[in-house]
Structure formats: structure tokens, C-alpha cells
Biopython code that builds the backbone (N, CA, C, O; Angstrom):
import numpy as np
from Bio.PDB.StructureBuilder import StructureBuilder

atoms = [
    (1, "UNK", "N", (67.724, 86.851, 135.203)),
    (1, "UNK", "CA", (68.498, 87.909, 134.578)),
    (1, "UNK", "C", (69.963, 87.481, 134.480)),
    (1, "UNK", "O", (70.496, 86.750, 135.315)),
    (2, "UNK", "N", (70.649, 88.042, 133.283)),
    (2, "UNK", "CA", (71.999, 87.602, 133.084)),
    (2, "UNK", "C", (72.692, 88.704, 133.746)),
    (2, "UNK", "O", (72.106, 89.502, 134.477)),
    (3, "UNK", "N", (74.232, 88.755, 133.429)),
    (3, "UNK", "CA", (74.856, 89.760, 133.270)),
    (3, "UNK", "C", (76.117, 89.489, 132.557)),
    (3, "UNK", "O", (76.560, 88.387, 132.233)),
    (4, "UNK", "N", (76.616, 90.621, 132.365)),
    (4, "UNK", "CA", (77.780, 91.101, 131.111)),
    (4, "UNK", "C", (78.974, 90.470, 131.747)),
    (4, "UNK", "O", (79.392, 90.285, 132.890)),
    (5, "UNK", "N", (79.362, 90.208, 130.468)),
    (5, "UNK", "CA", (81.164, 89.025, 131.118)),
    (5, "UNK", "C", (81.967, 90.162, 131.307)),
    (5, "UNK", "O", (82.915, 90.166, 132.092)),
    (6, "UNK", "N", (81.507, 91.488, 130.367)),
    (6, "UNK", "CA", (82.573, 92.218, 130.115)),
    (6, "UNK", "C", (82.597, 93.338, 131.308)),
    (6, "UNK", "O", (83.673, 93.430, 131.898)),
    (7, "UNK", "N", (81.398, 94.314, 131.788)),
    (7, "UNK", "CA", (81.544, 95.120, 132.469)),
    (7, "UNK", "C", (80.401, 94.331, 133.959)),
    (7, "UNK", "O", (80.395, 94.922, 135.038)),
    (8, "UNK", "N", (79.851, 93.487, 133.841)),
    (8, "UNK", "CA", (79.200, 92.833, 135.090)),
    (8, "UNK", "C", (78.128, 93.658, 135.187)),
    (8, "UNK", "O", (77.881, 93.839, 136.379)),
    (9, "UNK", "N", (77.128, 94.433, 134.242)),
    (9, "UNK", "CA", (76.204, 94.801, 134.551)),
    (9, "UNK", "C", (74.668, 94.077, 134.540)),
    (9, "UNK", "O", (74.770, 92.996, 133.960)),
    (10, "UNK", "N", (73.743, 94.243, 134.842)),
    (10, "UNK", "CA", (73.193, 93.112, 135.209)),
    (10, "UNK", "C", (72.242, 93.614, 133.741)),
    (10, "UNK", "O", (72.082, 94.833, 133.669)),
    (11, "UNK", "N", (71.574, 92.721, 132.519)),
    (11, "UNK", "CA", (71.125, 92.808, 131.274)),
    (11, "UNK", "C", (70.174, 91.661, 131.213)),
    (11, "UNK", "O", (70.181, 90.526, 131.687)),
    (12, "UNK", "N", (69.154, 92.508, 130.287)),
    (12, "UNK", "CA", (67.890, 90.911, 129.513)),
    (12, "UNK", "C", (68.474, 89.940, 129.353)),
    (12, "UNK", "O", (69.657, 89.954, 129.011)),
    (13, "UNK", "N", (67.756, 88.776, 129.571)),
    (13, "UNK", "CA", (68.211, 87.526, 128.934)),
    (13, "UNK", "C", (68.077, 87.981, 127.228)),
    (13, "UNK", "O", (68.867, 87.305, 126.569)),
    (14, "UNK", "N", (67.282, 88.944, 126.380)),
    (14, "UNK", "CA", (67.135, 88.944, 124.921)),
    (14, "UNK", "C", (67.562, 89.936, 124.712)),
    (14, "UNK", "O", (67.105, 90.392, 123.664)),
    (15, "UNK", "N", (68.418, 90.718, 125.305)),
    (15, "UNK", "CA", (69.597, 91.478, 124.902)),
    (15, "UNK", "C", (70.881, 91.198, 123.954)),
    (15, "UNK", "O", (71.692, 90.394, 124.414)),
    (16, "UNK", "N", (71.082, 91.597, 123.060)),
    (16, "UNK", "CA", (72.232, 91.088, 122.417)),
    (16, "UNK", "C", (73.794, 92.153, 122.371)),
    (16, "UNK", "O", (74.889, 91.774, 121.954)),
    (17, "UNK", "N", (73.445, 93.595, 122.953)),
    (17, "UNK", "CA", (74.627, 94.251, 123.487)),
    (17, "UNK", "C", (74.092, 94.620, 124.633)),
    (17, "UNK", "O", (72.908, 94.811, 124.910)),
    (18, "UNK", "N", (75.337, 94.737, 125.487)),
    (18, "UNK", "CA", (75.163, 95.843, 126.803)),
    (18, "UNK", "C", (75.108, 97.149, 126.480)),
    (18, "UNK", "O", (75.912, 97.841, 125.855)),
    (19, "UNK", "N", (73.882, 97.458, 127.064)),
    (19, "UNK", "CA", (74.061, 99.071, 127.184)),
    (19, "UNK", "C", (74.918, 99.963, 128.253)),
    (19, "UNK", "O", (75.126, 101.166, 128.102)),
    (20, "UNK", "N", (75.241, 99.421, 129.022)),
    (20, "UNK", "CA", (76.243, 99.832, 129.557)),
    (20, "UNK", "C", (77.793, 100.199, 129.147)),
    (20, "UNK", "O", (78.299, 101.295, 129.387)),
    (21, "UNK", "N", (78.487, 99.082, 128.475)),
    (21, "UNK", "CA", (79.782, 98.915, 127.901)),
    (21, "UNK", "C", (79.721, 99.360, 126.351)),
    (21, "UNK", "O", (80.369, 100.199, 125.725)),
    (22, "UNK", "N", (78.470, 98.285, 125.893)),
    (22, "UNK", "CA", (78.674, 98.259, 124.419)),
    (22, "UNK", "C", (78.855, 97.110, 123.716)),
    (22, "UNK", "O", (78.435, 96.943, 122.571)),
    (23, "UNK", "N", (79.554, 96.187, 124.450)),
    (23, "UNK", "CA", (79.898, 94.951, 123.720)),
    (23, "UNK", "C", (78.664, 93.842, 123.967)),
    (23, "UNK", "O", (77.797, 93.754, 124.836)),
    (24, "UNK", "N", (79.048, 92.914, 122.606)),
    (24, "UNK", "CA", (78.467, 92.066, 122.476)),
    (24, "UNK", "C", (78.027, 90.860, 123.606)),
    (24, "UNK", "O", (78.853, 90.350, 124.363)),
    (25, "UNK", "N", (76.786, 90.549, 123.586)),
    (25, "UNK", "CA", (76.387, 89.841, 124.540)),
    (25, "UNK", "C", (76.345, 88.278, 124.082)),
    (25, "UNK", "O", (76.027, 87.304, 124.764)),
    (26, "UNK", "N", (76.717, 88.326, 122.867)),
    (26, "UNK", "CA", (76.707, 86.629, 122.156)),
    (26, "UNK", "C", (78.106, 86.006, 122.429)),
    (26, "UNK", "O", (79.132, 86.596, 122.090)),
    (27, "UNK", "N", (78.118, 84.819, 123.039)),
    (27, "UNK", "CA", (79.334, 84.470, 123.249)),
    (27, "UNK", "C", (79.382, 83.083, 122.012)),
    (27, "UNK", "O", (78.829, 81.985, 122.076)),
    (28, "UNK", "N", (80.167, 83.597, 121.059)),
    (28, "UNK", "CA", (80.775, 82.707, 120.146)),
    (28, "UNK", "C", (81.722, 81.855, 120.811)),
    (28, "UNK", "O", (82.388, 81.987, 121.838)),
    (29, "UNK", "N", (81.580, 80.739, 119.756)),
    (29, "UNK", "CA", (82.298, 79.538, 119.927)),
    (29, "UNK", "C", (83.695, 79.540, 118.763)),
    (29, "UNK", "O", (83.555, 79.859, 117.583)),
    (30, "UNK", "N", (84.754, 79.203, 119.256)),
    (30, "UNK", "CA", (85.837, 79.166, 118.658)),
    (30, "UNK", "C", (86.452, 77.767, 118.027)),
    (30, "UNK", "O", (87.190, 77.760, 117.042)),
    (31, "UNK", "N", (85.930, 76.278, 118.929)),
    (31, "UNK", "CA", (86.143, 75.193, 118.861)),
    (31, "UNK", "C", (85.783, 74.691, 117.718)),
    (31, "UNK", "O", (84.726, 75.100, 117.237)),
    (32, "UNK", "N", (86.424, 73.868, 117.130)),
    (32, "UNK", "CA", (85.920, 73.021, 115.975)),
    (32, "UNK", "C", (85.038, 72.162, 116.245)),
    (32, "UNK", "O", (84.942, 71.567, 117.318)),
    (33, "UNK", "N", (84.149, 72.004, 115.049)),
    (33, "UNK", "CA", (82.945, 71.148, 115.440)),
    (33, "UNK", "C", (83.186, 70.106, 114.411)),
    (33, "UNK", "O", (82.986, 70.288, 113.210)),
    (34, "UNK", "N", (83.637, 68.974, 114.954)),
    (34, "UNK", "CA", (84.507, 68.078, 114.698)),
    (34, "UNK", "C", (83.308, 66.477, 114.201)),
    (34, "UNK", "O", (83.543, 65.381, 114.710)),
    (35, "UNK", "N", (82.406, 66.624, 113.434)),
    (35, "UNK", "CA", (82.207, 65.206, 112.996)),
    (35, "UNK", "C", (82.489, 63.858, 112.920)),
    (35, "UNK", "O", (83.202, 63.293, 112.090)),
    (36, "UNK", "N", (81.875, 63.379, 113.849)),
    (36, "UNK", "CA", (82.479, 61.773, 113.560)),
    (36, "UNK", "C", (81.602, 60.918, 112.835)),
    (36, "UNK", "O", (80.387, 60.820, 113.003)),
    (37, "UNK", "N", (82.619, 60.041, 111.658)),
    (37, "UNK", "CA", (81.933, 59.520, 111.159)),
    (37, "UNK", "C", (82.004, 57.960, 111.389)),
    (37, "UNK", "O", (82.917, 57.453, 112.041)),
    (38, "UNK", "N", (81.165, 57.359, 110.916)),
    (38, "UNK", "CA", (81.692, 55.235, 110.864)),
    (38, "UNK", "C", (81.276, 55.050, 112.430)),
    (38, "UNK", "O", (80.701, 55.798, 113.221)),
    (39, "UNK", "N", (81.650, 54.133, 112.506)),
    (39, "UNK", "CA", (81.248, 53.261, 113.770)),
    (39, "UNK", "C", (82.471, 53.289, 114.395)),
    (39, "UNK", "O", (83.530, 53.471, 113.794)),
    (40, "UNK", "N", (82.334, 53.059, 115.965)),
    (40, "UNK", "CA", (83.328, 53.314, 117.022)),
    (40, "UNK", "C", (83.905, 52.143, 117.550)),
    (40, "UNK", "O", (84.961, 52.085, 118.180)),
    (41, "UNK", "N", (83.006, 51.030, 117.200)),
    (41, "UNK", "CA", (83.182, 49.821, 117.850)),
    (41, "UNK", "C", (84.542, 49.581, 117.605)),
    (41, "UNK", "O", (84.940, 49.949, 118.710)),
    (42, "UNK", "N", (85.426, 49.295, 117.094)),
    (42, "UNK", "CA", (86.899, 49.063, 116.690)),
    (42, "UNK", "C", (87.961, 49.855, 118.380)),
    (42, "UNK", "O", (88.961, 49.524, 119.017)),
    (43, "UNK", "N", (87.013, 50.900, 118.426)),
    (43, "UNK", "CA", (87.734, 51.811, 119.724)),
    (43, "UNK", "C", (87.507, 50.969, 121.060)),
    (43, "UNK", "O", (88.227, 50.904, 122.057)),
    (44, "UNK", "N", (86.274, 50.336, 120.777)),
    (44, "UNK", "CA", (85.707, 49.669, 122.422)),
    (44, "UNK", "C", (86.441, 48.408, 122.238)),
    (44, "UNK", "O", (86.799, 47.807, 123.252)),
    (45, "UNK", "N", (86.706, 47.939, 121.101)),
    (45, "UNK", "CA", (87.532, 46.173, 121.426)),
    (45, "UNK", "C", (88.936, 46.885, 121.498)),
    (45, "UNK", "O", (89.734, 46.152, 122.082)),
    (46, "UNK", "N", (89.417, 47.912, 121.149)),
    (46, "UNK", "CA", (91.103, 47.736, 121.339)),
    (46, "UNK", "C", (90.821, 48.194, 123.247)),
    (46, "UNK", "O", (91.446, 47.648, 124.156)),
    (47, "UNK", "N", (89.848, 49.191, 123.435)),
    (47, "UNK", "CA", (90.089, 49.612, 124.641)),
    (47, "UNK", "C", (89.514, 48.264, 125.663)),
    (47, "UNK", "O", (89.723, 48.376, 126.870)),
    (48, "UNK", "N", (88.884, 47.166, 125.215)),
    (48, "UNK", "CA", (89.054, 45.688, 126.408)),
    (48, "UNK", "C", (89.612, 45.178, 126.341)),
    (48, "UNK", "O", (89.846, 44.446, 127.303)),
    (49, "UNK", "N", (90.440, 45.057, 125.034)),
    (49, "UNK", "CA", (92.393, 44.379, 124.705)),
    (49, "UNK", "C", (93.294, 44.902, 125.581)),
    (49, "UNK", "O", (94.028, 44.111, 126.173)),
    (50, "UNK", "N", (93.369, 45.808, 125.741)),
    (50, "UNK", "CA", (94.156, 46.914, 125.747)),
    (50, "UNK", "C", (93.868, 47.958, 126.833)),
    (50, "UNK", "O", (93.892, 49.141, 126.492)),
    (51, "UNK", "N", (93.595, 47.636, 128.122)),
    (51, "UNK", "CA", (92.936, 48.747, 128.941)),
    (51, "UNK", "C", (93.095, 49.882, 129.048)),
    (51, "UNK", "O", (92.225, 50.744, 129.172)),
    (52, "UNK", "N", (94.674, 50.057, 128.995)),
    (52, "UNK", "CA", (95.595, 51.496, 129.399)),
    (52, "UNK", "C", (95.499, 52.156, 128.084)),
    (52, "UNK", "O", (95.443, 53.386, 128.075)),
    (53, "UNK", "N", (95.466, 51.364, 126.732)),
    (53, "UNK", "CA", (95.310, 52.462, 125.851)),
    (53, "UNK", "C", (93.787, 52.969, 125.769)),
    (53, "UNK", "O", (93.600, 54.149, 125.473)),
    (54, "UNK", "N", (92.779, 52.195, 126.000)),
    (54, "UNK", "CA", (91.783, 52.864, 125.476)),
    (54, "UNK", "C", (91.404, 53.837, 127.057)),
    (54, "UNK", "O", (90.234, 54.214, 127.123)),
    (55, "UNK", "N", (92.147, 54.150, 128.027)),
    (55, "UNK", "CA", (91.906, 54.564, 129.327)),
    (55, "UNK", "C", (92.475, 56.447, 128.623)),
    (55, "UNK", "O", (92.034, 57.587, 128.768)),
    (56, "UNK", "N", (93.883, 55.685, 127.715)),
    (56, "UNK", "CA", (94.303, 57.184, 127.251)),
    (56, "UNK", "C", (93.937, 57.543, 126.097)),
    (56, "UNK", "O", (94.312, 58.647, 125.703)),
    (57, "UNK", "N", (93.312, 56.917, 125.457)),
    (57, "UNK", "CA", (92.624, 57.429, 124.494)),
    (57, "UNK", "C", (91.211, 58.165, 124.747)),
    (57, "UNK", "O", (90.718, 58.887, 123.880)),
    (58, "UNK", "N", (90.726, 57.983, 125.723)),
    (58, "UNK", "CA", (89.581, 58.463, 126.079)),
    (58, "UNK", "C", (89.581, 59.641, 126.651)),
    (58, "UNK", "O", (88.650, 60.444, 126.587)),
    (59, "UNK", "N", (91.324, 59.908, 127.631)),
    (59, "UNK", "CA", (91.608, 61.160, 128.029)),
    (59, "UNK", "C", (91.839, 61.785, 126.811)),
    (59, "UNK", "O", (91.236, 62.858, 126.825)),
    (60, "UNK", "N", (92.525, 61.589, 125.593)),
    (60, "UNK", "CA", (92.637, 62.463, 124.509)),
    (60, "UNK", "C", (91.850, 62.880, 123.789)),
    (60, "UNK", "O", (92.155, 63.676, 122.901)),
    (61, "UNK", "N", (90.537, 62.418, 124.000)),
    (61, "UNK", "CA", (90.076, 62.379, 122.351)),
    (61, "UNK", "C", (88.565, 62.737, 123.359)),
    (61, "UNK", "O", (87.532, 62.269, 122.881)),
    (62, "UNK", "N", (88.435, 63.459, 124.576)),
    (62, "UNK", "CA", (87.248, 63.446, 125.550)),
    (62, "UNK", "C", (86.200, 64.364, 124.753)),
    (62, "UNK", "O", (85.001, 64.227, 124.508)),
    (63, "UNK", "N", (87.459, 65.688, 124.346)),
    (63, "UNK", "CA", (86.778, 66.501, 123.961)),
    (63, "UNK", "C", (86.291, 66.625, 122.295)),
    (63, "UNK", "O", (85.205, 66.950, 121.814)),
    (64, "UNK", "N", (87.692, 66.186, 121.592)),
    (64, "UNK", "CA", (87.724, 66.401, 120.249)),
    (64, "UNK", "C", (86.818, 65.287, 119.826)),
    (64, "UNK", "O", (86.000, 65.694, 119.000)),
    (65, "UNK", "N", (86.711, 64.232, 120.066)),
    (65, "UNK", "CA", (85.579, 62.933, 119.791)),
    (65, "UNK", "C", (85.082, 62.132, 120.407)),
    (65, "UNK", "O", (85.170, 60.943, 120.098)),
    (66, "UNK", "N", (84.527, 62.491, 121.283)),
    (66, "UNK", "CA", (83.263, 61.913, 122.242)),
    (66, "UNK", "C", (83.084, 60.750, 121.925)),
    (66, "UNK", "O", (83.494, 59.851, 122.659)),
    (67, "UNK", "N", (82.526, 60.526, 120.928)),
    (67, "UNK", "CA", (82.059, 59.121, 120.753)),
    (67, "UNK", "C", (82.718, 57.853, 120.644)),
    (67, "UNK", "O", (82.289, 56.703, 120.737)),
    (68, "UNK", "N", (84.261, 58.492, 120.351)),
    (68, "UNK", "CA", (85.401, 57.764, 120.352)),
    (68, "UNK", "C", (85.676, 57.249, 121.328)),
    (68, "UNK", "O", (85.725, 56.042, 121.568)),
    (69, "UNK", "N", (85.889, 58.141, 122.004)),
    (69, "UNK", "CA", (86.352, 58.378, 123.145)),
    (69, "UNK", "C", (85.592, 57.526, 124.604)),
    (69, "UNK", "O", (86.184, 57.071, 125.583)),
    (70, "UNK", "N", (83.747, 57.523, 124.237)),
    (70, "UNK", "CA", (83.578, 57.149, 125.063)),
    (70, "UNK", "C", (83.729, 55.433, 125.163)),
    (70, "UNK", "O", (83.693, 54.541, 126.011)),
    (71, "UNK", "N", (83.920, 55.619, 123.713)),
    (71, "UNK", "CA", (83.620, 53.723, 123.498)),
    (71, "UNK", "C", (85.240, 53.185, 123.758)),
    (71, "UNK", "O", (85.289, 52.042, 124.213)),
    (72, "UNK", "N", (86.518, 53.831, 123.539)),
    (72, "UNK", "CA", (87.457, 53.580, 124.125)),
    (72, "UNK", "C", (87.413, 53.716, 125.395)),
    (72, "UNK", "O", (88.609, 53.619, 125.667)),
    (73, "UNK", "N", (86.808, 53.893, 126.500)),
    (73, "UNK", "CA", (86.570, 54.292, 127.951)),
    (73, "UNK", "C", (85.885, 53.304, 128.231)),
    (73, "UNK", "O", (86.273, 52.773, 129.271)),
    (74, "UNK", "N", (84.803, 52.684, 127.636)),
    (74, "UNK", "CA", (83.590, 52.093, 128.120)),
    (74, "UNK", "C", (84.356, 50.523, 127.852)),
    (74, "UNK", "O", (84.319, 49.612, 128.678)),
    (75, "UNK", "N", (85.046, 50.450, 126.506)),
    (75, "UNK", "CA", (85.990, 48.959, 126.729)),
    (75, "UNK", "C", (86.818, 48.689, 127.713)),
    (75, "UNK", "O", (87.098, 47.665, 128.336)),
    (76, "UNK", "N", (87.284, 50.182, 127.756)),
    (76, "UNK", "CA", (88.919, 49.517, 129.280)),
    (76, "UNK", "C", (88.157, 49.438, 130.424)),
    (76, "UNK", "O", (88.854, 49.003, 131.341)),
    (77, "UNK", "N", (86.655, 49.746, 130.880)),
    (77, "UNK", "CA", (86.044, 50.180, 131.682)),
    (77, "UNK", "C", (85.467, 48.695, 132.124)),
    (77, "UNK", "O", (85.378, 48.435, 133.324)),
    (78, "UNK", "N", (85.047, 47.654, 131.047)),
    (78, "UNK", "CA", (84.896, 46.684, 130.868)),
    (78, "UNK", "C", (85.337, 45.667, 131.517)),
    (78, "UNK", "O", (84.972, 45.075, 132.532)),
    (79, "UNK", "N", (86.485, 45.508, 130.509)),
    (79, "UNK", "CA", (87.618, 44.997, 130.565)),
    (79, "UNK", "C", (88.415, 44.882, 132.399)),
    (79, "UNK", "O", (88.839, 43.859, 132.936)),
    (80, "UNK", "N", (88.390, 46.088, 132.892)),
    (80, "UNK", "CA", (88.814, 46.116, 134.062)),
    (80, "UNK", "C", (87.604, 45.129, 135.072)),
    (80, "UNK", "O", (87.730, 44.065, 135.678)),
    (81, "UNK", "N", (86.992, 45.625, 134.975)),
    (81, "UNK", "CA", (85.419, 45.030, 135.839)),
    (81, "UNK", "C", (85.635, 43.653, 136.039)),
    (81, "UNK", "O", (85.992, 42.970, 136.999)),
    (82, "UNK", "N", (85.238, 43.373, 134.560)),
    (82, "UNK", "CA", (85.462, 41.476, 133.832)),
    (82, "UNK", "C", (86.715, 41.132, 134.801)),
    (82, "UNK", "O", (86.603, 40.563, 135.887)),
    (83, "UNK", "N", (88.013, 41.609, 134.177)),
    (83, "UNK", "CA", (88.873, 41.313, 135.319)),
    (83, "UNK", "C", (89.317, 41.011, 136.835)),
    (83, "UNK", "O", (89.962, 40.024, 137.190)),
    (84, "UNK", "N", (88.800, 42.154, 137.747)),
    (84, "UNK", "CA", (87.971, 41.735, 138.665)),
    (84, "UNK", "C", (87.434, 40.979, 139.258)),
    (84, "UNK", "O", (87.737, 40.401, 140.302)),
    (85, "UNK", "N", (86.230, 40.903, 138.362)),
    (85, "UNK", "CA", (85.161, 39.465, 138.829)),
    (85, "UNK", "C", (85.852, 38.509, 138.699)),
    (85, "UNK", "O", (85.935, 37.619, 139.546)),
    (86, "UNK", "N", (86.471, 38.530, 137.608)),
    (86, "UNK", "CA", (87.206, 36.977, 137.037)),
    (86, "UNK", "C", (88.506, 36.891, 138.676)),
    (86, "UNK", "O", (88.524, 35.788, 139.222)),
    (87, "UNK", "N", (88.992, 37.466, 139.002)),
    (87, "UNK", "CA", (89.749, 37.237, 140.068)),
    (87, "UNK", "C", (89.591, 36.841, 141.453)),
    (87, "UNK", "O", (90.311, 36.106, 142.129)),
    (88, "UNK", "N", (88.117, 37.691, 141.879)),
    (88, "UNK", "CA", (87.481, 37.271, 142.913)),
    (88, "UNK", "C", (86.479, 35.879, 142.677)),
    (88, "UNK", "O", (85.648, 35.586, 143.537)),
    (89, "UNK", "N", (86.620, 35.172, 141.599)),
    (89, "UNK", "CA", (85.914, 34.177, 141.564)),
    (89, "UNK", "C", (87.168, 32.969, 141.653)),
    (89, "UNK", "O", (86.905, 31.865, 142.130)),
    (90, "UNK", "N", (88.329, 33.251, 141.224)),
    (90, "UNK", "CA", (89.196, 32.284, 141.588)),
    (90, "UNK", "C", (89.368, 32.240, 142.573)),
    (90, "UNK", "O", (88.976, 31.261, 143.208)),
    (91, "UNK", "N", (90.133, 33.427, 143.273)),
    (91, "UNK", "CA", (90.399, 33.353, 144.793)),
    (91, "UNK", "C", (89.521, 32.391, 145.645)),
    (91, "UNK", "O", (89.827, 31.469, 146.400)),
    (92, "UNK", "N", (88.041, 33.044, 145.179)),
    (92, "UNK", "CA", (86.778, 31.910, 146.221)),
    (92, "UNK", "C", (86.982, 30.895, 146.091)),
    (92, "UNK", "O", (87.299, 30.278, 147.107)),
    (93, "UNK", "N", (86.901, 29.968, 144.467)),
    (93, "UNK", "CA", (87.421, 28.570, 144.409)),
    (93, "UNK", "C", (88.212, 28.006, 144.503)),
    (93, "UNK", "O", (88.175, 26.796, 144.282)),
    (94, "UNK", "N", (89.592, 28.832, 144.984)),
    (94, "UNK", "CA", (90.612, 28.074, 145.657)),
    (94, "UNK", "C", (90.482, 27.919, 147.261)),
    (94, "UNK", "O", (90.453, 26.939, 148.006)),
    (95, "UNK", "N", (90.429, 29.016, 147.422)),
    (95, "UNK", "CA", (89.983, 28.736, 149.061)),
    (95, "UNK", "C", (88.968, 28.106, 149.323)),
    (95, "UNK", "O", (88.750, 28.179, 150.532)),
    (96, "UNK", "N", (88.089, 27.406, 148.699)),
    (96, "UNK", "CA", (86.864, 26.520, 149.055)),
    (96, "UNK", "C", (87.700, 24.831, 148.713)),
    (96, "UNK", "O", (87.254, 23.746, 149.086)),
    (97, "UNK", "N", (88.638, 24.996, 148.131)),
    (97, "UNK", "CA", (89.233, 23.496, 147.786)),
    (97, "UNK", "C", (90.657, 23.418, 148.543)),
    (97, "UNK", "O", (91.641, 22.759, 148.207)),
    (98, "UNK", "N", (90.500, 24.257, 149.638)),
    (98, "UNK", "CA", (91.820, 24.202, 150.370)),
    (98, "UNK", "C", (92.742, 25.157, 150.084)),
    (98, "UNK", "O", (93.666, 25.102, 150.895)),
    (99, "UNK", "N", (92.848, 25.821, 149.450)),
    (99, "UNK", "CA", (94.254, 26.186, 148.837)),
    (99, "UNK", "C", (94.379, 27.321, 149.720)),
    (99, "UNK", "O", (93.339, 27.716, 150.246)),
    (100, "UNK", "N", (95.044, 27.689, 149.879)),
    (100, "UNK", "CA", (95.732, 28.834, 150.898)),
    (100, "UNK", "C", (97.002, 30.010, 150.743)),
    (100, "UNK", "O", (98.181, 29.658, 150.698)),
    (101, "UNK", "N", (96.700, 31.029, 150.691)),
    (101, "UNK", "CA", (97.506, 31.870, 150.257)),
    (101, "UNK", "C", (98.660, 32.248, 151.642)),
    (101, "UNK", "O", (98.143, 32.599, 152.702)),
    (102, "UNK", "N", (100.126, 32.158, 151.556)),
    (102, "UNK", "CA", (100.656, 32.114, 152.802)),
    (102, "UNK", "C", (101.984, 33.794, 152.243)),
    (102, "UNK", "O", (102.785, 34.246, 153.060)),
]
sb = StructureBuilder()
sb.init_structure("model")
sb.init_model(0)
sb.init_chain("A")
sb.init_seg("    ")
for serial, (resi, resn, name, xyz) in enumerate(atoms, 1):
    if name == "N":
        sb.init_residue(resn, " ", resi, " ")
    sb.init_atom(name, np.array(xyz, "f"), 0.0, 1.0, " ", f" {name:<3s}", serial, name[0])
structure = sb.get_structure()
């Protein structure tokens, strides 16, 4: 069982007003429903170029374009990782050939 946003009475799930209050039980959407079109890939190579932008592009665009958004996220996301590895693999091969960090 649901209940009413408006007066909290407890109502059918296939109710479409409260009988209690009166008001409508359909909660409309106000947001734009925002289409994306083309391919995203262009978003995922600037965001492994580019970590910090595609890190804020992904905060901007989370809601308004998802798909954008995630592929700018999923490059800097990358990108960082790759980085990473790539660092802890030097470190090992220097310290295996002597080298020493002081």
C-alpha cells in the first residue's frame, strides 16, 4: 500500500486521487527528457587525455546526459588506473636494479 505525499493517508496502489484530500496521486515529471544523439566515444578519449576534465564533466552532465557523462567518467577513470599501474611498475623495476629512493 502507498500513501499520499500530500495529506499521508494511506491509498491503493491503482488509485489515482486521494479520497481523503482530493489531490492527485500521479506524480508528474517536470525534467527534460533530454536525447542523446551520435556516439560518445570523443567524451571517453578527452576524459583519458584529460582526467580532471572528463572527472568534471561527468559531474555536470550526470544528470542531463548520462551517456556522456558516463563515458567522460569511465575515460578519466581509466586513465587514472593505467596511471597507477604504470607507476607501481616502475617503482618495482627500479628497486630490483638497485635504485633507491632516499
Amino acid at each position: 500500500m502507498a500513501y499520499c505525499p500530500n495529506c499521508g493517508t494511506q491509498v491503493r496502489d491503482d488509485q489515482d486521487v486521494c479520497l481523503s484530500c482530493g489531490k492527485s496521486l500521479k506524480t508528474t515529471s517536470f525534467k527534460k527528457n533530454v536525447q542523446e544523439e551520435g556516439s560518445t566515444t570523443g567524451y571517453a578519449v578527452l576524459g583519458f587525455f584529460v582526467p580532471i576534465v572528463g572527472l568534471i564533466l561527468y559531474l555536470i552532465w550526470k544528470e542531463e546526459r548520462p551517456r556522456a557523462a558516463s563515458s567522460a567518467g569511465k575515460g578519466a577513470l581509466i586513465s587514472v588506473i593505467i596511471g597507477v599501474v604504470f607507476y607501481i611498475i616502475l617503482i618495482a623495476i627500479l628497486m630490483s636494479t638497485g635504485y633507491y629512493f632516499y
